[in-house]
N, C-alpha and C positions, 0 to 999 in steps of 0.2 A: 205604552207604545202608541203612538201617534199615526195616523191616515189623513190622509188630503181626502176634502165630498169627494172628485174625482174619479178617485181610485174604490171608494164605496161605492158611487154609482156607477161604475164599471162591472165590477163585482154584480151588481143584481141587476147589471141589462144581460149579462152573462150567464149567472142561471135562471133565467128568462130563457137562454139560448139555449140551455141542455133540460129544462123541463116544461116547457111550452112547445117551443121549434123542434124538441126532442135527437139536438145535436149533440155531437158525440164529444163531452168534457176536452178531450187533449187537442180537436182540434177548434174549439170556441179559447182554451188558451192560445193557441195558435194565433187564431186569427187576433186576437186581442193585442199580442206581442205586436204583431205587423200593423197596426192600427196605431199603437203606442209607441213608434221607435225610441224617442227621448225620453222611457222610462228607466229610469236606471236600474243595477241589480235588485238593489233592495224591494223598490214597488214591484219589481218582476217577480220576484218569491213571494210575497206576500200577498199578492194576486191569485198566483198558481197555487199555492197553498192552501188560502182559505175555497177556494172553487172544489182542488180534490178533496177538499176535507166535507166540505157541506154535501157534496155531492156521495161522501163516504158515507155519511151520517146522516143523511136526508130528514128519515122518519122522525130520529133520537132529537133535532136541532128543531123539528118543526113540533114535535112532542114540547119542550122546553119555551117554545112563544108561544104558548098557549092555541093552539089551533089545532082544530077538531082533526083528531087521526084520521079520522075515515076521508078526509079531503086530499091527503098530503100525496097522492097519486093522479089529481083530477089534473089537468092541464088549465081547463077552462077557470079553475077556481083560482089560479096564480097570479094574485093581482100583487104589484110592486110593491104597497103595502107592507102586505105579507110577507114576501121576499126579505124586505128591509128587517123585519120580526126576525124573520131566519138567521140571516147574518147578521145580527145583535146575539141573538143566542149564542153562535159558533165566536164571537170573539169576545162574552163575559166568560164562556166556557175555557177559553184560551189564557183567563184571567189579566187581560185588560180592560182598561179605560174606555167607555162609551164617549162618541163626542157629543157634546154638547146641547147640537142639533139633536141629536137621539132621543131624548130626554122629553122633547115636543111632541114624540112620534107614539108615545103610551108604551115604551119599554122601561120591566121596571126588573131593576137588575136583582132583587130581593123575591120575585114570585119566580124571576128566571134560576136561580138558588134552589128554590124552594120545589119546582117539580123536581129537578137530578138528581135530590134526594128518595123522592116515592119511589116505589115497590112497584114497578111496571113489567109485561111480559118477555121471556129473553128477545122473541122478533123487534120488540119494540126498541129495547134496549141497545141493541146489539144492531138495530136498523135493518133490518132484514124483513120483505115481506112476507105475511103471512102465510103464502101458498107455498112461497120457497123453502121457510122456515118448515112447515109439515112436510113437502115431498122431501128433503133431505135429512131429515131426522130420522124418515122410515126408511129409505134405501141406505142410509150411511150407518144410523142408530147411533151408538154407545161413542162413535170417534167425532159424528156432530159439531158437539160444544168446542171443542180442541180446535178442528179445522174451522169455522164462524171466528173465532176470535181471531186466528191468524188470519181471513180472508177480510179482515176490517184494518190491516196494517197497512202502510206504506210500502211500498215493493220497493224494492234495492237496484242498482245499476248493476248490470254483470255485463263484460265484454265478451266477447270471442275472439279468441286472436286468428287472423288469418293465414294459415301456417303456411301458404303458396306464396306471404312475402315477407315472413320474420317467423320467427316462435316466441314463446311466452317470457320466456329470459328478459331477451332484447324488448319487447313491449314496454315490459315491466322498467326496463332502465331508462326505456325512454320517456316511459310517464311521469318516471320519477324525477325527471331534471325537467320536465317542465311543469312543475308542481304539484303532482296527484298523486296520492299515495293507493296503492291497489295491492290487497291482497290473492294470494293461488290457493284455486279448492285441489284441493290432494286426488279427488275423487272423479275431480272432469279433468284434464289436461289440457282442453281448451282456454279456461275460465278464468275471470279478472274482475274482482269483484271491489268497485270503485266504491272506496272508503268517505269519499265525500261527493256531492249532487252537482255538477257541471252541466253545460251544455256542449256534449262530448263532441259533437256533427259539425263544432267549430273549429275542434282539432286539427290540426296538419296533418297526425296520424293516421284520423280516421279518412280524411280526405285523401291519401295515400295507400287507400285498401288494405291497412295494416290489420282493421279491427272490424266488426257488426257489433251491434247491441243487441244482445241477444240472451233471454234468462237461463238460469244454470240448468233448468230443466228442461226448455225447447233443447241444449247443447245437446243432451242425452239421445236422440231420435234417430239425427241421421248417422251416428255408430252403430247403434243397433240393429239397422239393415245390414250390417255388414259386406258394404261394397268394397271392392277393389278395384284397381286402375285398370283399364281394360272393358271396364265393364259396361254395357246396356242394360241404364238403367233412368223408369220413370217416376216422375214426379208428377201425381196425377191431382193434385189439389194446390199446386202450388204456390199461388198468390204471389207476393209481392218477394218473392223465391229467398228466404231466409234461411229454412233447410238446403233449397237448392245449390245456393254458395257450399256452405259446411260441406255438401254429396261432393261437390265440384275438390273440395280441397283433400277429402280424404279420399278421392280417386289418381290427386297427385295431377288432376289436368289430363288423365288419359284416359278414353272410353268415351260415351255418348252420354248425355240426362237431356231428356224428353221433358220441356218443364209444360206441363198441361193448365190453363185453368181457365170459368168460362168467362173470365175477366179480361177484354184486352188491356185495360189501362194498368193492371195489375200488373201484365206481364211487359209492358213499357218501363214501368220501373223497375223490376226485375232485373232488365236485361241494361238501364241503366247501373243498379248495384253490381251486375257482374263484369262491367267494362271495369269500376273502380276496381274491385275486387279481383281482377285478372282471370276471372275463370273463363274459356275460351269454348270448356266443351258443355257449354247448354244451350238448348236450341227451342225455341219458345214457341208453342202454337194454340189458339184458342179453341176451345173445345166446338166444335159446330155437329150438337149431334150423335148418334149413332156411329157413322160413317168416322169419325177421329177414332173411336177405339176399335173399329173393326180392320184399319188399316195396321193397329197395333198389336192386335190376338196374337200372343206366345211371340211377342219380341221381345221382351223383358227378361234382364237377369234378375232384378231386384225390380220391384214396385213400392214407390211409398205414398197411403194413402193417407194422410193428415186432415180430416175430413170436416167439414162443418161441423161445428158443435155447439153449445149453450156458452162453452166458455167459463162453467162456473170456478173451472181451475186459476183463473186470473183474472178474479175481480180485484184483485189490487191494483191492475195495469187498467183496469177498464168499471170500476164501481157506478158508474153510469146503468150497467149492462140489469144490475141488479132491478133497475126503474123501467127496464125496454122489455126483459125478459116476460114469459109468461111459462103456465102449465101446457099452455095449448101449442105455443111456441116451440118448448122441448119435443111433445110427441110429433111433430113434426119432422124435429129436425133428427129425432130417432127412425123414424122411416125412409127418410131421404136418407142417411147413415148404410141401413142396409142392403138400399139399393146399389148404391156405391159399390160396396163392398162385393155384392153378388156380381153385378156387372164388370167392374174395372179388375174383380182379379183375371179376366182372360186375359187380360196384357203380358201374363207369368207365364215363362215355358217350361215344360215341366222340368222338376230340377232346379226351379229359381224358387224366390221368397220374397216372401211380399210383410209390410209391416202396417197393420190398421194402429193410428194412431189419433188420438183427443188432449184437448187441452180442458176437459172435463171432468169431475170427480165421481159424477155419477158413476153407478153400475150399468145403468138404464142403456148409458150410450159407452160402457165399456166392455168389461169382461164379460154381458150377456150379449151384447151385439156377438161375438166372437163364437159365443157357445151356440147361438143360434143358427150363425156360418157354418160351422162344422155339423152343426144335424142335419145341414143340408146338403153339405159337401164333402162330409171326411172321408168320403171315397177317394177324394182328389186331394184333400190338404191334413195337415197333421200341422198342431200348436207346435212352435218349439222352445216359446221363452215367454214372460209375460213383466211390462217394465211398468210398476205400478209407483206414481211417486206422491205423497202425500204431504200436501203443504205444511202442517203441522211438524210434523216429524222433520223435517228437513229445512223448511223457511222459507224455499223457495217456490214456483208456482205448480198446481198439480197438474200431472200429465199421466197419462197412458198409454201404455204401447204394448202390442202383442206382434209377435212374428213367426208367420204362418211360411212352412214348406211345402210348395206343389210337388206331390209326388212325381218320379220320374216315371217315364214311361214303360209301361213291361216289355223289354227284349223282343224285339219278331222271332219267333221262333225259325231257324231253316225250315226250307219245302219239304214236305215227305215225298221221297223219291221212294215210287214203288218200285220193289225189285222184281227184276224181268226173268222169268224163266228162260232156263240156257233152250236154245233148241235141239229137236230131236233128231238127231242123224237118222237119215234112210239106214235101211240095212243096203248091205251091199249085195248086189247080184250075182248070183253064181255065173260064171263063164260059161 
């Protein structure tokens, strides 16, 4: 397969752009797309392709051009060079042709062979840093290896149908007569798991609120709070309110959702996605504060807290993360996690339920954040279900979700009315 320079020096101004600039891989495709309008399909994939894949394989692709491990996280050492080593590696590894020019640049397709074959350590292999490689080995242990290999895949397109203006049926037929073939997971009732890679956001359907993009396993979250129509209910980490729709459609449009987050511009598209999306009953406000959740203490029938996380549950959507990430990073953002959690469940009145959820595999930021909740609190809450989903096993991205009951209030007991001695009659007077 053949490349235009062009499109290779595209390629390494661009990972330039996600490991220098330290921009985020989908949107340096992004911007690339919009820089290049007269590329056609083909340069468009092949673009996108080799970016997420280099970007997949960072360490393993800079292992293979011969350059020093210990450098392949420095920023400062990223000279274009090098880069071009990079992606010489990722496309002999692809088993094609070098151009030409390549040839001039000291890549030698026979020493690039000749590491893939050595006996290197799984981080190295498997591209995975060091630190991340040990802290999840110890908190995950024996299921590790399983989920590493799946978090080095490709992640799949799944839709969501929007049930407030079609169901899955009709989707499905409509995809199908305009050329997409899409299978149904038996398991989500939402789900539409698109059989071949489109640029879905161009669709007429999608532009007609019919669908979100949305993985099979974010689908799982906002059912598990178990809302109903009628209901008040918040959405206290909202973001660019992806759950928030899904709350909106399984309440049928009827009830309140409070979409919270400390993002305005987040909540700008949001409230864009639910004009498309017809959801009527979500009401968007930026967190300013104390005083935002003190106005909310015990409005809530349901709370959902989807909370900052590491993210390491979908590094397929984001292998970038794996180069941004730290140890120092996560205990962090395990602290902010339980402050969340302590603070935002007053929003529940009692009698309501609240759901902590992560798109995380850890323990660290899951079922112990939880356990930790309850030694503090099981006066007031009691677990009632625990939604653990593991990429391995299932293929899709990992999540987790616990759903917590505030207990209801204990009954006023009636006033104790003391009982009043009857009075004592005079005697009567003799005449």
């Amino acid at each position: 397969m053949k490349l235009h320079y062009h499109l290779i020096a595209q390629i390494i101004s661009s990972l330039r752009d996600v490991f220098v600039d330290r921009r985020y891989a989908d949107k340096v495709v992004e911007f690339a797309f919009k820089r290049h309008p007269k590329w056609g399909s083909r340069d468009r994939r092949l673009f996108a392709e080799a970016i997420y894949e280099i970007v997949r394989h960072w360490r393993w692709y800079w292992h293979l051009a011969g350059l020093p491990d210990s450098e392949h996280n420095h920023p400062e050492l990223l000279t274009p060079e090098k880069l071009w080593h990079v992606w010489s590696a990722y496309w002999i590894m692809a088993e094609n042709e070098l151009p030409f020019f390549d040839e001039v640049n000291g890549v030698r397709r026979a020493s690039i062979i000749e590491r893939s074959k050595q006996e290197v350590s799984p981080a190295l292999r498997h591209s995975i840093p060091d630190w991340m490689e040990a802290r999840l080995g110890r908190e995950l242990g024996a299921s590790w290896p399983a989920i590493r290999e799946t978090l080095n895949k490709p992640a799949d397109v799944y839709l969501r149908v929007n049930t407030l203006k079609t169901e899955r049926r009709s989707l499905k037929t409509r995809l199908s007569q305009d050329g997409f073939t899409t299978e149904t997971l038996k398991e989500i009732p939402t789900a539409l798991h698109m059989r071949q890679r489109y640029n879905v956001f161009g669709m007429a359907a999608f532009k007609e609120g019919m669908f979100e993009v949305q993985d099979a396993s974010s689908q799982c979250v906002a059912p598990f709070l178990q809302v109903e129509p009628g209901m008040k209910v918040v959405d206290a980490c909202a973001g660019a309110g992806g759950k928030t729709l899904h709350l909106g459609a399984l309440m049928q449009n009827k009830g309140k959702i409070i979409a919270l987050d400390v993002h305005d511009w987040k909540l700008t598209e949001l409230r864009r996605r639910a004009a498309r999306a017809g959801v009527d009953v979500a009401e968007t406000r930026v967190i300013e504060g104390t005083k935002t959740l003190k106005r909310l203490a015990g409005y809530a029938d349901r709370l959902l807290l989807d909370v900052p996380c590491s993210g390491l549950g979908v590094l397929r959507r984001n292998p970038d993360a794996k180069w941004k990430l730290s140890n120092e990073e996560i205990d962090r953002l395990i602290i902010e996690q339980q402050d969340i959690l302590t603070r935002y469940s007053a929003l529940v009145k009692p009698g309501g339920k609240m759901v902590y959820a992560t798109c995380s595999i850890l323990p660290g930021e899951n079922e112990l954040q939880v356990q930790k909740f309850l030694a503090a609190h099981g006066d007031q809450w009691t677990l009632e279900e625990e939604l653990k989903i593991n990429p391995a096993e299932t293929g899709h991205d990992g999540f987790y979700a616990a759903r917590l009951l505030r207990k209801p209030a204990a009954p006023t007991p009636p006033p104790v009315v003391e009982a009043q001695e009857a009075p004592v009659e005079a005697p009567a007077q003799e005449a």
